[in-house]
C-alpha positions as CSV (number, residue, x, y, z in Angstrom):
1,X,83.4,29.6,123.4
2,X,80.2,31.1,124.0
3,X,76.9,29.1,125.1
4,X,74.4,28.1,122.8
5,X,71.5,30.3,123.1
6,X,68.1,28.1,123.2
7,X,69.6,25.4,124.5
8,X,68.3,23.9,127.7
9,X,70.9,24.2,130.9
10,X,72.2,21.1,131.7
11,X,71.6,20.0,135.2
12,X,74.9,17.6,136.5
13,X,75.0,15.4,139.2
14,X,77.9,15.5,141.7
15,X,80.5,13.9,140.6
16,X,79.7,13.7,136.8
17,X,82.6,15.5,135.0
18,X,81.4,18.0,132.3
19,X,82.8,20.7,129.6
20,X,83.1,24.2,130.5
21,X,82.1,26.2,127.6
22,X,83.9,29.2,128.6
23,X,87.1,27.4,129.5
24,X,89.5,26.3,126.7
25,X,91.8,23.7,127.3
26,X,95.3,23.4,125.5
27,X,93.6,21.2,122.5
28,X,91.3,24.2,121.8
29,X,88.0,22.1,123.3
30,X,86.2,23.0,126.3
31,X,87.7,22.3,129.4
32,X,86.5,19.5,131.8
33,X,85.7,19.8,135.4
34,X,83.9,17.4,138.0
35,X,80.6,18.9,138.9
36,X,81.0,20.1,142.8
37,X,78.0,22.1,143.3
38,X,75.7,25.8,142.1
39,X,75.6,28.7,144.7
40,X,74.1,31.8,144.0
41,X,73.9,30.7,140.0
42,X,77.8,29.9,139.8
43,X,79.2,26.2,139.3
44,X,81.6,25.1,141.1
45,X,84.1,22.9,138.8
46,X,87.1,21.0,140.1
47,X,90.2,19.8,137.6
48,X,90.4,16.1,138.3
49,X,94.3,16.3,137.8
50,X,94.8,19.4,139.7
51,X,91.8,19.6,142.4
52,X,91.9,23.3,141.5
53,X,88.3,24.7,141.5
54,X,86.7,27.2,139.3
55,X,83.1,28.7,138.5
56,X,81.2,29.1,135.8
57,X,77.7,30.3,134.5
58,X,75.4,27.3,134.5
59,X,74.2,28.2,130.6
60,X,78.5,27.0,130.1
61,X,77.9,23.6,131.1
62,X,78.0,21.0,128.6
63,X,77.5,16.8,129.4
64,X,79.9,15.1,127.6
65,X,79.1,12.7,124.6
66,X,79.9,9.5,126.6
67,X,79.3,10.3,130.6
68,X,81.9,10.0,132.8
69,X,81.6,10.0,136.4
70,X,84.4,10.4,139.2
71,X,83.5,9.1,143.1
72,X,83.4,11.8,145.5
73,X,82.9,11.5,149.1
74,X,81.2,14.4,149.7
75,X,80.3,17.5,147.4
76,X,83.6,20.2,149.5
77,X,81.8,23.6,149.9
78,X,83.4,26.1,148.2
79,X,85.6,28.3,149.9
80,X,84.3,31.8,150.7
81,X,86.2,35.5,150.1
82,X,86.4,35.5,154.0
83,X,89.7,35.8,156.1
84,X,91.9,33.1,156.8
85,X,90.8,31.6,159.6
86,X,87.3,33.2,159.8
87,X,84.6,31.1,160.9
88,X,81.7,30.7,158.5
C-alpha cells in the first residue's frame, strides 16, 4: 500500500505502536509495529509478538484510529551492518 501523497508524516512517540503502510499483514491491512526510533530517514519498527525489527520510510507511517501504546525501557539502537562482534 502506497502512502498518501499530501498527507503530513506522522511523527510517533517511542513506544506508540503504529501501521506500516508498506507492510501487509495476513488480514490484508497494514502491518503494526512499536515505534523504536528514525536514523538517517528509516523507522525502526519492532513486531510486539515477535520483537523482530524492520524499517520503513517515515511517509509509511500511519497512527492508528484508537492509540495504543506498549512500555519500553529504553528505545534498543538498531543493529548496524557491522561484524559480529565489532565495536561501534
Amino acid at each position: 500500500m502506497p502512502s498518501q501523497p499530501g498527507k503530513p508524516i506522522h511523527r510517533p512517540q517511542v513506544g506508540e505502536v503504529v501501521a506500516d503502510l508498506a507492510r501487509e499483514g495476513p488480514t490484508g491491512r497494514p502491518t503494526e509495529g512499536i515505534y523504536m526510533d528514525i536514523i538517517k530517514r528509516k523507522v525502526y519498527l519492532r513486531c510486539e509478538v515477535t520483537h523482530l525489527e524492520w524499517t520503513t520510510r517515515p511517509e509509511d507511517v500511519q497512527p492508528l484510529d484508537t492509540p495504543r501504546f506498549v512500555a519500553v525501557q529504553h528505545p534498543s539502537r538498531p543493529r548496524t551492518s557491522g561484524t559480529i562482534g565489532a565495536v561501534t
